[in-house]
C-alpha positions as CSV (number, residue, x, y, z in Angstrom):
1,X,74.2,153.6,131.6
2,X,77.1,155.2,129.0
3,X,79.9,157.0,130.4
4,X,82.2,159.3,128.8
5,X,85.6,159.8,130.3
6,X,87.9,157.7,132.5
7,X,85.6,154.7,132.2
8,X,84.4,154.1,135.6
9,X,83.5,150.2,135.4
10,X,87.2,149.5,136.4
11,X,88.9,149.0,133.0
12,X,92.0,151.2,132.6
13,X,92.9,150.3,129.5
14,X,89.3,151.5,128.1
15,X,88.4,155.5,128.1
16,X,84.8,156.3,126.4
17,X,85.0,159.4,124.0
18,X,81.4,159.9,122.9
19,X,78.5,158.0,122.3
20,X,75.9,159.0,119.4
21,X,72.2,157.9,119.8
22,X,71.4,156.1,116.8
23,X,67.8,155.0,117.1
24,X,65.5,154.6,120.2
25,X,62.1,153.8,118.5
26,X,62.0,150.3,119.9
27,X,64.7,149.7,122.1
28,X,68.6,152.1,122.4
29,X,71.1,152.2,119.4
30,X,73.9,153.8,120.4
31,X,77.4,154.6,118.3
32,X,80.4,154.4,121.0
33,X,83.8,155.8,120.2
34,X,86.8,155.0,123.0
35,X,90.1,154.4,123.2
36,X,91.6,150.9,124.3
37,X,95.1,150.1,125.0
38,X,96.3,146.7,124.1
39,X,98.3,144.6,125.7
40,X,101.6,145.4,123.9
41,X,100.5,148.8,125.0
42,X,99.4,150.6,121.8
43,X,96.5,152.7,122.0
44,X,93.3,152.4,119.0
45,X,90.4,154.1,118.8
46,X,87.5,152.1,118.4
47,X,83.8,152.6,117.6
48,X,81.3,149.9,118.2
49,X,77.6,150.5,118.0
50,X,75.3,148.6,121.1
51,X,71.9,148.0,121.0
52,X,70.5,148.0,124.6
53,X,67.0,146.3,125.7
54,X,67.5,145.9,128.8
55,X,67.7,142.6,130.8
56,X,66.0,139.9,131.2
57,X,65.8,136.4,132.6
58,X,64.7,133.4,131.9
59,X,63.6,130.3,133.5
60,X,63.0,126.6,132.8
61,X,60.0,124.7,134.3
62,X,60.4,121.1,135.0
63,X,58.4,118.4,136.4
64,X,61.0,115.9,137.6
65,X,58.8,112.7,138.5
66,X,57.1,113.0,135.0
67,X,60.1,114.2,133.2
68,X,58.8,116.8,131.3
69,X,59.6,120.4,130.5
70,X,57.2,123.1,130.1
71,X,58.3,125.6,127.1
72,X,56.4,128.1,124.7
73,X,56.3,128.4,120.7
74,X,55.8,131.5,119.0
75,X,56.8,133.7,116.3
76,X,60.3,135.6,116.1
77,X,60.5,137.8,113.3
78,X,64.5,138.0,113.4
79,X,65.0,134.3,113.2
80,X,62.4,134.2,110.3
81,X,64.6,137.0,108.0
82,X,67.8,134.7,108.8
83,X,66.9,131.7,107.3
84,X,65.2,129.8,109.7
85,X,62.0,127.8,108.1
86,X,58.7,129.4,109.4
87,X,60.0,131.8,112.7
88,X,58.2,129.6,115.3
89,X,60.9,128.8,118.5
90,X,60.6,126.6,120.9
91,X,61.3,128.8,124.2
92,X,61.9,129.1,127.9
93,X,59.7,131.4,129.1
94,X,61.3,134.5,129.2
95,X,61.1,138.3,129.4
96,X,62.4,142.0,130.2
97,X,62.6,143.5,133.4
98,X,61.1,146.3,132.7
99,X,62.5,147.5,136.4
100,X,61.9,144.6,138.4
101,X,64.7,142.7,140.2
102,X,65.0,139.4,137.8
103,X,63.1,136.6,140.1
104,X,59.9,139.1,140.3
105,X,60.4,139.7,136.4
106,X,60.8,135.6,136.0
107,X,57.7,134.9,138.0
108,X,55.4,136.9,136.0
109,X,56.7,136.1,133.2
110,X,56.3,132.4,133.4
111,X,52.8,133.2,134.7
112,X,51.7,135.4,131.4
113,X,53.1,133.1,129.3
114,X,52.6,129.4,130.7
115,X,50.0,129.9,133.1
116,X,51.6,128.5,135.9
117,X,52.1,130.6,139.6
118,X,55.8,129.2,140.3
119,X,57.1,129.0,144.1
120,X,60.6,128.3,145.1
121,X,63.0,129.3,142.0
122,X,66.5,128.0,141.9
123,X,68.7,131.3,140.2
124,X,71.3,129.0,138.0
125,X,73.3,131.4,136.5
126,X,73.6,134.5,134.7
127,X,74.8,135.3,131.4
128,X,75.7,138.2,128.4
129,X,73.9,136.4,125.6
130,X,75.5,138.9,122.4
131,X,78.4,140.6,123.9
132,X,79.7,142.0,121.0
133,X,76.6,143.9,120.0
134,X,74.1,143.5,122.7
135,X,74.1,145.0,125.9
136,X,71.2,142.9,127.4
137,X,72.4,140.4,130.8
138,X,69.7,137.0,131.2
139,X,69.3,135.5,134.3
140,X,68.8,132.1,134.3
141,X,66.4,130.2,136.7
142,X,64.3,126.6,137.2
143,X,61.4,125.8,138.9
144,X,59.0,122.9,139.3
145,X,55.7,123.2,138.1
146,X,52.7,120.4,138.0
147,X,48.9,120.7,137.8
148,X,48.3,122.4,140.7
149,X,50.3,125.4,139.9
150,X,48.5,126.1,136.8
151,X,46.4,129.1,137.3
152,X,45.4,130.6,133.8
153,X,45.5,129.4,130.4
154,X,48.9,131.4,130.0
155,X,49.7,132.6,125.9
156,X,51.0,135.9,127.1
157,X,49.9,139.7,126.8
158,X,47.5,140.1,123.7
159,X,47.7,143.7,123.7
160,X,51.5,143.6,123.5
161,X,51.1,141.4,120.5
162,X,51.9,137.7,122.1
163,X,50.3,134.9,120.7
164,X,52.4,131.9,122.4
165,X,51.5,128.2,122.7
166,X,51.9,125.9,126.1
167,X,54.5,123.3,125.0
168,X,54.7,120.2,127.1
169,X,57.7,118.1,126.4
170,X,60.0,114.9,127.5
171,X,62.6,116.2,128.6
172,X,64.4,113.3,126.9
173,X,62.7,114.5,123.2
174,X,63.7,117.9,123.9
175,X,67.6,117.1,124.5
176,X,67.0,115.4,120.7
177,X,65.0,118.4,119.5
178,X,68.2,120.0,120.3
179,X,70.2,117.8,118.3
180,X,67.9,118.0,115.6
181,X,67.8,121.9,114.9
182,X,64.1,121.9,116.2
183,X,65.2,123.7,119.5
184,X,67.5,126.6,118.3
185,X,66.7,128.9,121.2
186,X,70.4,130.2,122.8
187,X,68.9,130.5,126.1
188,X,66.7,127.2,125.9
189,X,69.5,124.9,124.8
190,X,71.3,126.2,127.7
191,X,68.8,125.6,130.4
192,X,68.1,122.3,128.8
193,X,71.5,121.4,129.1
194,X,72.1,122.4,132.3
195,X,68.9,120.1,133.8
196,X,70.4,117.2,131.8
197,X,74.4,118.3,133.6
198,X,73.9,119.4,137.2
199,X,70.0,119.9,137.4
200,X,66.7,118.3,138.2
201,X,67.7,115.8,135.1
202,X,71.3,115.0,135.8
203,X,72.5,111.2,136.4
């Protein structure tokens, strides 16, 4: 939601003039202009542009006895125009809303695209991954899986263009993948390191 006016998040020092859409073909573009006051109190006005897709969570499936991790590869055209090698990540499952409450959202998500039917998810934390441009929160969650929660082949929603590969890894390799550049995933490296810190992994 974009406000104009008195800003009424609870920020005095921040007062929304206008906001332009930009674009809205694939997800929002908006141009904001606002005023801020500083803290030496002088007063600027700004204009930042966000681009809002909504929110989205993530989760990271685990098999603690085996010590493995269950995470997806497929193709991301933005990483592939900035330089990285061929575009293929090495993921958490993860998706949009799309108006669901973020553990509903997580749970089909991980089924679509791992095949697994999750039950008890631990919610670790939530985070804004691109504040200064992106408006989009993630909420972070973990969850056992094993064989007997695998209920489809997974490899997400063909007709929305997904074509994703079940990655099973040690959870010790993909700590090293990390180190390596071979896991460059945001959201991924901060699950992973969160299992090896205070989760299902820690020591």
């Amino acid at each position: 939601m974009h406000l104009t006016g008195r800003d009424l998040r609870g920020n005095p020092r921040v007062e929304v003039l206008d906001v332009e859409l930009l674009a809205s073909s694939w997800y929002v573009l908006r141009k904001n202009t606002f005023t801020y006051r500083h803290r030496d109190g002088r007063v600027t006005t700004e204009s930042r542009e966000t681009y809002d897709r909504g929110n989205g969570a993530t989760i990271l499936l685990y098999d603690a006895a085996r010590r493995t991790v269950l995470l997806t590869r497929q193709f991301r055209f933005p990483a592939y125009v900035n330089d990285h090698p061929d575009g293929m990540l090495l993921e958490a499952a993860a998706g949009l809303l799309d108006g669901d409450d973020p553990e509903t959202a997580i749970r089909r998500e991980a089924a679509e695209e791992t095949g697994h039917t999750v039950g008890d998810v631990e919610h670790v934390f939530d985070a804004y991954m691109s504040p200064g441009s992106i408006t989009e929160r993630l909420s972070f969650y973990a969850a056992p899986y094993s064989a007997d929660s695998r209920t489809s082949e997974g490899g997400g929603v063909a007709g929305e263009g997904e074509d994703i590969e079940v990655v099973e890894l040690d959870f010790d390799k993909a700590l090293t993948l990390i180190e390596q550049g071979d896991i460059a995933d945001a959201k991924t490296i901060m699950l992973l390191q969160w299992a090896a810190l205070r989760g299902p992994f820690r020591s």
